[in-house]
Each structure stands twice: as structure tokens, then as C-alpha cells.
BAKOLTI-421576 format. One record per residue (C-alpha): residue in three letters; residue number from 1; x, y, z. Coordinates in pm, whole numbers. Layout:
<site senu="ALA" lumdo="NUM" xx="X" yy="Y" zz="Z"/>
...
END
This chain:
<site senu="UNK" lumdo="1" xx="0" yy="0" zz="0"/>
<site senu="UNK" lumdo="2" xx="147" yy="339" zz="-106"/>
<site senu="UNK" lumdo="3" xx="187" yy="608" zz="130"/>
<site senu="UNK" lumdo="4" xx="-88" yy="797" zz="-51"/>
<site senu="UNK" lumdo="5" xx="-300" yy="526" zz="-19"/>
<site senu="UNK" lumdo="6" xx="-233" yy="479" zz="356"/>
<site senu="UNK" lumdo="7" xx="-305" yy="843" zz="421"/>
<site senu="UNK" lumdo="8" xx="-628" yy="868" zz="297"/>
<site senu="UNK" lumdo="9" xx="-778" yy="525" zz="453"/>
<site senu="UNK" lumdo="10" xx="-655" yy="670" zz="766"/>
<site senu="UNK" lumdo="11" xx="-820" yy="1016" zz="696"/>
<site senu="UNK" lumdo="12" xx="-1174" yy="790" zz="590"/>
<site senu="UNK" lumdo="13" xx="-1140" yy="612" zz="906"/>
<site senu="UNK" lumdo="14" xx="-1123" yy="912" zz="1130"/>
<site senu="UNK" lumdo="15" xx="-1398" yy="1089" zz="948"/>
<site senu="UNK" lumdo="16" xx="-1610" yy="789" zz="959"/>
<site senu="UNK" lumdo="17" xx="-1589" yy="781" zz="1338"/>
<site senu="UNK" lumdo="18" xx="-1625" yy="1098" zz="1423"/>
<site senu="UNK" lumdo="19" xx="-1905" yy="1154" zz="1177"/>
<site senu="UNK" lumdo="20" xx="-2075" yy="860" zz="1380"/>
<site senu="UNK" lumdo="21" xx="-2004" yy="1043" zz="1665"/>
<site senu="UNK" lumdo="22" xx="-2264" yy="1310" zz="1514"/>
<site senu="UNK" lumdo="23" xx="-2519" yy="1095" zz="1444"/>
<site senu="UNK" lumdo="24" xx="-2504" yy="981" zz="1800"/>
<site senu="UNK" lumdo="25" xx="-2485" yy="1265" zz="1952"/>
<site senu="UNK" lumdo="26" xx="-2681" yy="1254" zz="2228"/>
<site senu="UNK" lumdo="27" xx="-2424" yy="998" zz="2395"/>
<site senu="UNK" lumdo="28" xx="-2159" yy="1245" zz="2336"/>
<site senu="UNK" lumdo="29" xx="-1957" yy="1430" zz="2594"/>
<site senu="UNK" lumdo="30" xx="-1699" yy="1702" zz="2534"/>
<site senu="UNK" lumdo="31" xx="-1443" yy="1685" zz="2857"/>
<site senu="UNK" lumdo="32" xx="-1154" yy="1958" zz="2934"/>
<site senu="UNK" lumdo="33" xx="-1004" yy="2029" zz="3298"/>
<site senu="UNK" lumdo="34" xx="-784" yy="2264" zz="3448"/>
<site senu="UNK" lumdo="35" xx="-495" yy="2197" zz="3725"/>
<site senu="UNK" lumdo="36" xx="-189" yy="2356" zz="3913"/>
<site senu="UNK" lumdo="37" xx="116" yy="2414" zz="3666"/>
<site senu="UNK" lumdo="38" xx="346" yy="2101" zz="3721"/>
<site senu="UNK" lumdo="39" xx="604" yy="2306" zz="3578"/>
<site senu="UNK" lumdo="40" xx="602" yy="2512" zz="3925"/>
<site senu="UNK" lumdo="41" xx="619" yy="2154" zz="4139"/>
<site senu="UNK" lumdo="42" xx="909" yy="2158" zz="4293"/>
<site senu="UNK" lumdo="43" xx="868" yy="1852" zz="4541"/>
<site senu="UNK" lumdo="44" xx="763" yy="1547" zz="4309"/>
<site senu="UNK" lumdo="45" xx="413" yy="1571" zz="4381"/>
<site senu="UNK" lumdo="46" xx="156" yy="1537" zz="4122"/>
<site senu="UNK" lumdo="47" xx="-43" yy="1867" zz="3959"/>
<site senu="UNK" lumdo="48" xx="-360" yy="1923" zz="4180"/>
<site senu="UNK" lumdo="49" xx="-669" yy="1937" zz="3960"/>
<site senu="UNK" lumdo="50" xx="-839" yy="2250" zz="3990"/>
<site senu="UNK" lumdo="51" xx="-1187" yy="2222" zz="3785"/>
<site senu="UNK" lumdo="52" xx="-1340" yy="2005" zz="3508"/>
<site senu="UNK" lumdo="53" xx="-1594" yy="2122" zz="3262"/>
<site senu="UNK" lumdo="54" xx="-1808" yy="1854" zz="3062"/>
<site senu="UNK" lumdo="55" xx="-2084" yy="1950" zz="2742"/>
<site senu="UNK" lumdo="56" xx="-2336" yy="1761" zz="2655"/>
<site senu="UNK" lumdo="57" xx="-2269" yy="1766" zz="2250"/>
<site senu="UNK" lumdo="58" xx="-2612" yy="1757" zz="2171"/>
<site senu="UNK" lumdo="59" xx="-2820" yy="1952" zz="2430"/>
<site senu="UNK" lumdo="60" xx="-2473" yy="2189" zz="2474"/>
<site senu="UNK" lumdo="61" xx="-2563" yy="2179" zz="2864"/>
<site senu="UNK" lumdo="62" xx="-2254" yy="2185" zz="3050"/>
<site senu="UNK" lumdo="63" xx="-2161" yy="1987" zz="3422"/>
<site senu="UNK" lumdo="64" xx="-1854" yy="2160" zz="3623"/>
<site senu="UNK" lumdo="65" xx="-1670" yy="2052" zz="3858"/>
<site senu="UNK" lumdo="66" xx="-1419" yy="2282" zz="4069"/>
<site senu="UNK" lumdo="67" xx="-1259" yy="2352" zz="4402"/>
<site senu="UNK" lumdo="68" xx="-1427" yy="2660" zz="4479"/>
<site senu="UNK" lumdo="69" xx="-1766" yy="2558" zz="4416"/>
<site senu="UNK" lumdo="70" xx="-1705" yy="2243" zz="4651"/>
<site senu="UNK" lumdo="71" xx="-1569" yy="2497" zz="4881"/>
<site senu="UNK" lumdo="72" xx="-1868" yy="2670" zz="4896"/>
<site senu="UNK" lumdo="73" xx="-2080" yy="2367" zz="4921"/>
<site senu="UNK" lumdo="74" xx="-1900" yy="2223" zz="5201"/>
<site senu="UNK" lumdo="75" xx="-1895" yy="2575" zz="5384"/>
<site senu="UNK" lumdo="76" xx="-1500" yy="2643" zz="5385"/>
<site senu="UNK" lumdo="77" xx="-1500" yy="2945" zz="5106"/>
<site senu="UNK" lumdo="78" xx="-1279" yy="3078" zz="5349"/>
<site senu="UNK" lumdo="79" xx="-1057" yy="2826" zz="5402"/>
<site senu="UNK" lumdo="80" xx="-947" yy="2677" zz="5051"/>
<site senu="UNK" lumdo="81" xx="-580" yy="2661" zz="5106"/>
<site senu="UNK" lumdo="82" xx="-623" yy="2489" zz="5422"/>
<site senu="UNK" lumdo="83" xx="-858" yy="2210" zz="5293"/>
<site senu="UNK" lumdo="84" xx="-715" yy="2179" zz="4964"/>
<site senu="UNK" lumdo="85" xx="-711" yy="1817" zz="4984"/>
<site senu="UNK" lumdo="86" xx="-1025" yy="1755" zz="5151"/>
<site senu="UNK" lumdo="87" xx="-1183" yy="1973" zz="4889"/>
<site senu="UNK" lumdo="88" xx="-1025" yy="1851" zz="4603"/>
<site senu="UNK" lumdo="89" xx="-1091" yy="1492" zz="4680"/>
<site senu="UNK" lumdo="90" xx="-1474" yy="1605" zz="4727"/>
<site senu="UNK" lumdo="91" xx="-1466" yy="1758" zz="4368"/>
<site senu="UNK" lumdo="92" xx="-1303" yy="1439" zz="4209"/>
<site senu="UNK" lumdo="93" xx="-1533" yy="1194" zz="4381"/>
<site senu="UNK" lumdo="94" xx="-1834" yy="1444" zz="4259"/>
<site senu="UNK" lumdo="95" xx="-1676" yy="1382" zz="3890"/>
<site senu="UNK" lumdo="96" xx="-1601" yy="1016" zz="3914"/>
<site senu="UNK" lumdo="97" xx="-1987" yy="928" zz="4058"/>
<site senu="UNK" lumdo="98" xx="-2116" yy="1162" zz="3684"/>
<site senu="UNK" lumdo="99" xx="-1857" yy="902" zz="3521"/>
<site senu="UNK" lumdo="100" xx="-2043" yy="613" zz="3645"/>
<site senu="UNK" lumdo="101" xx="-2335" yy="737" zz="3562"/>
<site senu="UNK" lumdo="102" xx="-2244" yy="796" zz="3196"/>
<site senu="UNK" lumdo="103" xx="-1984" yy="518" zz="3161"/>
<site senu="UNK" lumdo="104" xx="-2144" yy="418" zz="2790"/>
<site senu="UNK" lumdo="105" xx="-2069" yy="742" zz="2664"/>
<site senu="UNK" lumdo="106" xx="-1813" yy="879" zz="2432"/>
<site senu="UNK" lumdo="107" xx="-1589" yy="1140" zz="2560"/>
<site senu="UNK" lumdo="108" xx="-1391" yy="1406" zz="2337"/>
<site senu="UNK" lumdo="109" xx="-1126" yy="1587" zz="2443"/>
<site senu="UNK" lumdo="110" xx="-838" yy="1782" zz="2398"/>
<site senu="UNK" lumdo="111" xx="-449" yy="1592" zz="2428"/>
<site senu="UNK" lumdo="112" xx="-605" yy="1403" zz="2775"/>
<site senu="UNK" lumdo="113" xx="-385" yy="1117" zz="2654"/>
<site senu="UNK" lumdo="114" xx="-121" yy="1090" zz="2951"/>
<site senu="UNK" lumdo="115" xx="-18" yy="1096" zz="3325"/>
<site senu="UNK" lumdo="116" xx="123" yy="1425" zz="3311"/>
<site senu="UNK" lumdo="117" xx="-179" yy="1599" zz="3179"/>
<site senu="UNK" lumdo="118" xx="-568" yy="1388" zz="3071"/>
<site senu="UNK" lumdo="119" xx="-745" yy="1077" zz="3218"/>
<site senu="UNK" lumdo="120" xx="-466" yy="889" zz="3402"/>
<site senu="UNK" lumdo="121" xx="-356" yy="1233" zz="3581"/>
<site senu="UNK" lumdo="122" xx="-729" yy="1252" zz="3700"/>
<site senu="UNK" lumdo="123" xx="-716" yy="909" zz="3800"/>
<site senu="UNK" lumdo="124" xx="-371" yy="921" zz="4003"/>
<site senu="UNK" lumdo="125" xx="-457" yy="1267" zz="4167"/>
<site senu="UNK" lumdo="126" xx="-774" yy="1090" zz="4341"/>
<site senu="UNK" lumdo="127" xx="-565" yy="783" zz="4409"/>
<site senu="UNK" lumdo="128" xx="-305" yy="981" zz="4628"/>
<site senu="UNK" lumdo="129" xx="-582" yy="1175" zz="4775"/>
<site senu="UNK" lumdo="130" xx="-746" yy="774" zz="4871"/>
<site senu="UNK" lumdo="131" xx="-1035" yy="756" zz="4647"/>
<site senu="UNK" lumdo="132" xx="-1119" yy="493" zz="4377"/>
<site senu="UNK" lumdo="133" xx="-1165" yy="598" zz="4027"/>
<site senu="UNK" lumdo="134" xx="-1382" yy="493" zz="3773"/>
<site senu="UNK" lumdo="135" xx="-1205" yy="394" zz="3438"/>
<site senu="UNK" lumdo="136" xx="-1350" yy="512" zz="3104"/>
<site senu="UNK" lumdo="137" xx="-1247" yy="290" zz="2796"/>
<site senu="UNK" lumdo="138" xx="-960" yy="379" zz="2582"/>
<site senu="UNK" lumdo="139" xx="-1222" yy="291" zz="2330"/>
<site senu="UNK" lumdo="140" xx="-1457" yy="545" zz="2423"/>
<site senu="UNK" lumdo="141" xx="-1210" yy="824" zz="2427"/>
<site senu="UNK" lumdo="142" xx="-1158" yy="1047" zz="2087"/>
<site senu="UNK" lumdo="143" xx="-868" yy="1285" zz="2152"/>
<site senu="UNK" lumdo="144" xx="-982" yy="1600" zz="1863"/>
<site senu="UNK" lumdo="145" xx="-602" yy="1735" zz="1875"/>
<site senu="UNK" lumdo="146" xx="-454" yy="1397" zz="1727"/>
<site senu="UNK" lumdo="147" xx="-778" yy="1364" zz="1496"/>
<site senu="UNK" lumdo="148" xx="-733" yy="1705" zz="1343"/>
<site senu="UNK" lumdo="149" xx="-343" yy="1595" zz="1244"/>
<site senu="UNK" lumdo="150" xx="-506" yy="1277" zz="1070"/>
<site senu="UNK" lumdo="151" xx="-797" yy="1503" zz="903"/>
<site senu="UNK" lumdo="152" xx="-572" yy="1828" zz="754"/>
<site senu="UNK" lumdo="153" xx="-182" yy="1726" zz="823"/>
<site senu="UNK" lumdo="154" xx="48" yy="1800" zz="1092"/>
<site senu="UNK" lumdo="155" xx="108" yy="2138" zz="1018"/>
<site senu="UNK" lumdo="156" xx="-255" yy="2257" zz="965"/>
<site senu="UNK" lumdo="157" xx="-209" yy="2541" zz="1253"/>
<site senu="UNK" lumdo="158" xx="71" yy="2727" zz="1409"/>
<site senu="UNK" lumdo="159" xx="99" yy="2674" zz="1773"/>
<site senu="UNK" lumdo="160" xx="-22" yy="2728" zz="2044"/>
<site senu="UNK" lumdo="161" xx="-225" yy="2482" zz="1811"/>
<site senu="UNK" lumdo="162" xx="-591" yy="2541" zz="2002"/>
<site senu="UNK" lumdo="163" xx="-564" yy="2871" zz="2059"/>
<site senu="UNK" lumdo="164" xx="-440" yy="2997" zz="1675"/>
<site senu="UNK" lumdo="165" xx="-735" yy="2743" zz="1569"/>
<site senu="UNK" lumdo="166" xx="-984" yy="2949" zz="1742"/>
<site senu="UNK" lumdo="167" xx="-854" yy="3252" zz="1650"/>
<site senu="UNK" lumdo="168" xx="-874" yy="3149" zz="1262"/>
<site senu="UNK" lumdo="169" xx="-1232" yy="3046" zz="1282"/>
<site senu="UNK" lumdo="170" xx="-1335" yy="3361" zz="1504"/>
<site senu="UNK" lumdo="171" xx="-1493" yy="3149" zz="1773"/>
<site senu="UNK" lumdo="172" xx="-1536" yy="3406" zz="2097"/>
<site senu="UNK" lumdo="173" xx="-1215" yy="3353" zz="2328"/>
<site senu="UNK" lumdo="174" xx="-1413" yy="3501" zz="2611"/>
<site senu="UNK" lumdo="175" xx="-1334" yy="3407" zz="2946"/>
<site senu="UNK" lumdo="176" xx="-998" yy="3223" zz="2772"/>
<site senu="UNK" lumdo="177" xx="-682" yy="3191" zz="2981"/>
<site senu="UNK" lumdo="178" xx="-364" yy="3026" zz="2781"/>
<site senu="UNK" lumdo="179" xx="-113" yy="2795" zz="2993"/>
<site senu="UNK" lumdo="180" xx="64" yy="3060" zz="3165"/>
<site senu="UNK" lumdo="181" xx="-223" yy="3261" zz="3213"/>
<site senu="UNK" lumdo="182" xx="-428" yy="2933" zz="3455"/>
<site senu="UNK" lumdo="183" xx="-108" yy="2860" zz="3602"/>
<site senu="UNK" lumdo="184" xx="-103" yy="3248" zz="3746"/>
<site senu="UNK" lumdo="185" xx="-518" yy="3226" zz="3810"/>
<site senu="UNK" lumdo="186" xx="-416" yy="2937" zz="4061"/>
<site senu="UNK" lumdo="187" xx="-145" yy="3082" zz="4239"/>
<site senu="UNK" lumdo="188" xx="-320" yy="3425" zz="4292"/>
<site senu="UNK" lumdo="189" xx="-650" yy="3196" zz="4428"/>
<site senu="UNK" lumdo="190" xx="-830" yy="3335" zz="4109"/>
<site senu="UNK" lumdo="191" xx="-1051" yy="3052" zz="4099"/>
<site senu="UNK" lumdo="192" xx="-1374" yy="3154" zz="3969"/>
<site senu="UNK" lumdo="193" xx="-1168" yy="3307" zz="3677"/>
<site senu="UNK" lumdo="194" xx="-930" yy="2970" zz="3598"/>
<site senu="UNK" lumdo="195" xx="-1359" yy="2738" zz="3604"/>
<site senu="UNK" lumdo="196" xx="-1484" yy="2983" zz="3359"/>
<site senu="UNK" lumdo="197" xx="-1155" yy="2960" zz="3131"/>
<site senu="UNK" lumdo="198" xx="-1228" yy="2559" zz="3168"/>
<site senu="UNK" lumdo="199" xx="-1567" yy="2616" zz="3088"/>
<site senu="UNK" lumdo="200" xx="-1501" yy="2875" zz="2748"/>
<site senu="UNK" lumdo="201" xx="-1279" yy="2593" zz="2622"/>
<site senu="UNK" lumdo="202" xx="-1488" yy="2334" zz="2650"/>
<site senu="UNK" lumdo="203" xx="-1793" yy="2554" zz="2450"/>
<site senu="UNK" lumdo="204" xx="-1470" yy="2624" zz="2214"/>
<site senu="UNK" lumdo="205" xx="-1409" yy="2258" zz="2142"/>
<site senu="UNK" lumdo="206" xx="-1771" yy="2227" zz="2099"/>
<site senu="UNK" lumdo="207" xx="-1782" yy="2471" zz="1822"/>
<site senu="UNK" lumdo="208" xx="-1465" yy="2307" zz="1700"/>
<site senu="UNK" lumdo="209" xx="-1598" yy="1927" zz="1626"/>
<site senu="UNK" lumdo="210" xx="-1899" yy="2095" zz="1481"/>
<site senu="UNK" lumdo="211" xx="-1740" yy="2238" zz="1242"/>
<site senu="UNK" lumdo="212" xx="-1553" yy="1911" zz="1150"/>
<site senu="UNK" lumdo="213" xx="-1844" yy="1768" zz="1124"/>
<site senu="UNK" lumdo="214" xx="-1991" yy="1997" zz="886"/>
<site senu="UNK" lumdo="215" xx="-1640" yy="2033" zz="690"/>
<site senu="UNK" lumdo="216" xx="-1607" yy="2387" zz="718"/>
<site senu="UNK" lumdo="217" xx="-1294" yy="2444" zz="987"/>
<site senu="UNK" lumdo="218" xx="-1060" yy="2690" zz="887"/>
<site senu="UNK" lumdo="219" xx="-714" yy="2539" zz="838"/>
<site senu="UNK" lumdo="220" xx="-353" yy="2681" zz="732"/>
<site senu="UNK" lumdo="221" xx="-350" yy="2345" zz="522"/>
<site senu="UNK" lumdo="222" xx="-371" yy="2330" zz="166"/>
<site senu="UNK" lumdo="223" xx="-553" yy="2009" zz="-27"/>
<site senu="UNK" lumdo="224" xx="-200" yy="1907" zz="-137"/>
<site senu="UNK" lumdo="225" xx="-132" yy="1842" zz="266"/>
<site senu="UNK" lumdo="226" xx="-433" yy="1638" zz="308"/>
<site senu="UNK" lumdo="227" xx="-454" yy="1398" zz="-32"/>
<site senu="UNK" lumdo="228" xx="-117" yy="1448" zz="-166"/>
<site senu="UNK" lumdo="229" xx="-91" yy="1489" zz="-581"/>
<site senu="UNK" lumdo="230" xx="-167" yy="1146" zz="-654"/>
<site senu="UNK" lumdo="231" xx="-422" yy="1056" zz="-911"/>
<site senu="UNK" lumdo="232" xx="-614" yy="926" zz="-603"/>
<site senu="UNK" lumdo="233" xx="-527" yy="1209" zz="-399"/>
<site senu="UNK" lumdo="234" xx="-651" yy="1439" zz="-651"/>
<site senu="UNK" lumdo="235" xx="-995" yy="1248" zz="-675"/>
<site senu="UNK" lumdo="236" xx="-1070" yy="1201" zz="-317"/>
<site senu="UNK" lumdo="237" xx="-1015" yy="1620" zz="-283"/>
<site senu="UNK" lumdo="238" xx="-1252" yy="1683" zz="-545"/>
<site senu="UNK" lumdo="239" xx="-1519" yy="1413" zz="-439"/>
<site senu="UNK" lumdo="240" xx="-1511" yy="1571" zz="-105"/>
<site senu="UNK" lumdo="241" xx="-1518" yy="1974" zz="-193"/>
<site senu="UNK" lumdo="242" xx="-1833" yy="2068" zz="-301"/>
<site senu="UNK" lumdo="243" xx="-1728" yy="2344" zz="-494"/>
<site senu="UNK" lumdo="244" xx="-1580" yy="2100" zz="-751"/>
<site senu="UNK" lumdo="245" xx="-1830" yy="1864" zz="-696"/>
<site senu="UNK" lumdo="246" xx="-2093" yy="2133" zz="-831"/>
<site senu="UNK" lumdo="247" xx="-1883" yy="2248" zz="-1091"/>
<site senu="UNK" lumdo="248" xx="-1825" yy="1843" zz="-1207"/>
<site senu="UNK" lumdo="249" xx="-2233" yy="1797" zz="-1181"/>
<site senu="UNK" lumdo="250" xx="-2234" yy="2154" zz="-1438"/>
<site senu="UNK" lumdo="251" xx="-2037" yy="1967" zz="-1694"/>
<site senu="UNK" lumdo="252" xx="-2163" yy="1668" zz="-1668"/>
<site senu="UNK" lumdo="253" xx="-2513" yy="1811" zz="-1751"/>
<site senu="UNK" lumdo="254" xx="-2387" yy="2012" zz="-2026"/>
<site senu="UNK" lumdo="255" xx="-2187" yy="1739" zz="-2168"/>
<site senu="UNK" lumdo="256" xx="-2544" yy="1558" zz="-2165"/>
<site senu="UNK" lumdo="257" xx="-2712" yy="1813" zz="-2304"/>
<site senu="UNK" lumdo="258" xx="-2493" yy="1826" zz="-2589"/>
<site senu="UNK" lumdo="259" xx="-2495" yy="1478" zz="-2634"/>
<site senu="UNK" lumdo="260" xx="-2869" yy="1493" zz="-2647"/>
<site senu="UNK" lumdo="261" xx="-2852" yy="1797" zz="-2919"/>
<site senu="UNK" lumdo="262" xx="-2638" yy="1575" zz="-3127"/>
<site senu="UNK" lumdo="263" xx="-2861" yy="1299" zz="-3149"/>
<site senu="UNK" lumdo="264" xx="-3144" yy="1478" zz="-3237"/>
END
């Protein structure tokens, strides 16, 4: 199989799935969390998860979890820093029972792939804290970052990747806070500020897969990127822009129109 070839099963693959993903929608979950820079750790310990924002795809309803609002529901708004754990434990067992409840559902997300940052680093921070997680299937995770390098080609946006693809298809950054910018909500206690920027970016990647789904995200690639200049390549970029498409279904009716003149 040529590398052309390969390319563009892949790319059918991924488009199949997450197109079934659309049609199912209703079983759909969008998942994106926030935590404590581990770049600022300096004694070994594992990032502390801060807040974690789900959407429902279809009904775009959103469940949050987050220390503050814990805080407030256990009465110790006050006292965050000195329950930290407590409070953060609360918040993950509060997330892990909404797992259980939805464990047949597909959850999309954004690079959650490792233990540094995405499902395991949920799953260790409530195991040092002495809870029990609830595992979600590999199967049922889509990460959208490593499906939009299948879909348009590594180098279809400029990093920071999620951010510059926002910006391209003017989807509204309010609320947004980059890396950096969470890392410094946490340490100034900004909490209410670092949930909402969890929050935006969920809604973001929301607007995001729908706009896979409809094949109209703004990229930096070209067709070239995506389907190479293959005689295949060439034929699976036309059969899937509608532009040419129309233009194909002009000529074919004219060429049938003139066939139909001739044999008059």
C-alpha cells in the first residue's frame, strides 16, 4: 500500500468515526479540565486538579466541577488553602460518581492522553488523595487534537495549536486563559476566573468538532497536505469539496445536453 493510499484510509477512518459520533450525539460528551502548573512543582508531587468542565454535544448543557464551588458547598470558602485536599478529593469523587453514571458514553477531548496531563492524571490525583476511580475505555475516548493531524496534516495550525485554531475560525475567546495565564489564576487563588476559562474551552471545542463535522474548519493546510498529488489524492479532494463537486455535476449536464442535441 502506497503512502498515498495509507493516508487517505486513515483520513476515511477518522472521518467515519467521528461523523458517527454526530449521528449519535446525544451519547456524546466534550471533557476539558484545568490543574496547578506542574512546571512550578518543585517537590515530586503530582499537579492538583483545579476544575473540570463537561458539554453535553447535543443539548450543549454543561456539568462543572471545581474547588471553589465544593468549597462553597462544604462551607470552607474561606478556608481553601487549608482544605485543599479535603476539597479537592470532594470535587473528584463528585466527577467520578457523573462518570459512572455515563460510563457508555463517548468522551472528546483535547491531548487528555497521559499521566502528566488527561485521564490517568485525573485518575492518580484521586488515588493519592485515597479515592477509587472509575475507568473510562480507551475505546470510548476520541482525543480531537490527534484527529485534526489525521484530518488536515500536521502542520494545519501554528501553535499554540488550540488557541491559533480558534482565533482562525473567530470562535469568541471570552473568558480564555492560555497555559501561563491558569497557572497564574491558581497561584493568585483566582478561581472563579481559571472554572470559567475551563468552561469557554470546553464551549470552544464544541464549536470546533462541529465544524468538522460539517467540513467547514478553517485550516492553514492546503488540499495538497491532506490527499497528496496522486491521481487518487486528486480524486478524493474533489469528491469531497463541493465546490468542484458542483462544478463536475455543471459539466456533466452540459456534456449531456450536448450529447442529447447531437442525437437529435
Amino acid at each position: 500500500m502506497t503512502n498515498t493510499k495509507r493516508k487517505i484510509k486513515k483520513l476515511k477512518k477518522v472521518l467515519t468515526e467521528l461523523d458517527t459520533l454526530g449521528e449519535h450525539s446525544s451519547k456524546v460528551l466534550l471533557i476539558h479540565y484545568s490543574c496547578e502548573s506542574f512546571y512550578d512543582i518543585k517537590d515530586g508531587k503530582s499537579a492538583r486538579i483545579t476544575s473540570i468542565a463537561i458539554r453535553f454535544f447535543e443539548t450543549g448543557q454543561s456539568e462543572s466541577f471545581s474547588i471553589h464551588k465544593t468549597a462553597e458547598k462544604e462551607k470552607k470558602l474561606d478556608k481553601i488553602e487549608e482544605y485543599y485536599d479535603e476539597l479537592e478529593k470532594i470535587m473528584l469523587a463528585d466527577f467520578f460518581n457523573f462518570v459512572k453514571k455515563h460510563e457508555n458514553y463517548k468522551w472528546v477531548h483535547w491531548n487528555m492522553r497521559d499521566s502528566g496531563y488527561g485521564f490517568q492524571a485525573i485518575n492518580h490525583r484521586f488515588a493519592v488523595l485515597g479515592g477509587k476511580h472509575k475507568d473510562i475505555p480507551d475505546e470510548n475516548k476520541y482525543d480531537l487534537a490527534d484527529k485534526l493531524k489525521t484530518i488536515y496534516g500536521s502542520n494545519y495550525i501554528g501553535h499554540p495549536r488550540f488557541e491559533k485554531l480558534i482565533e482562525k475560525n473567530s470562535i469568541s475567546k471570552k473568558d480564555f486563559l492560555n497555559g501561563q495565564e491558569e497557572a497564574d489564576a491558581f497561584e493568585n487563588k483566582a478561581y472563579i476566573k481559571l472554572h470559567h476559562s475551563t468552561l469557554r474551552k470546553v464551549n470552544m471545542m464544541h464549536s470546533v468538532f462541529e465544524k468538522i463535522l460539517d467540513r467547514n474548519l478553517k485550516t492553514d493546510s492546503s488540499w495538497k497536505e491532506r490527499y497528496g498529488i496522486t491521481p487518487q489524492g486528486i480524486y478524493e479532494a474533489v469528491r469531497e469539496n463541493w465546490f468542484f463537486n458542483i462544478i463536475l455535476l455543471v459539466i456533466g449536464g452540459l456534456i449531456s445536453w450536448g450529447i442529447t442535441e447531437i442525437l437529435k
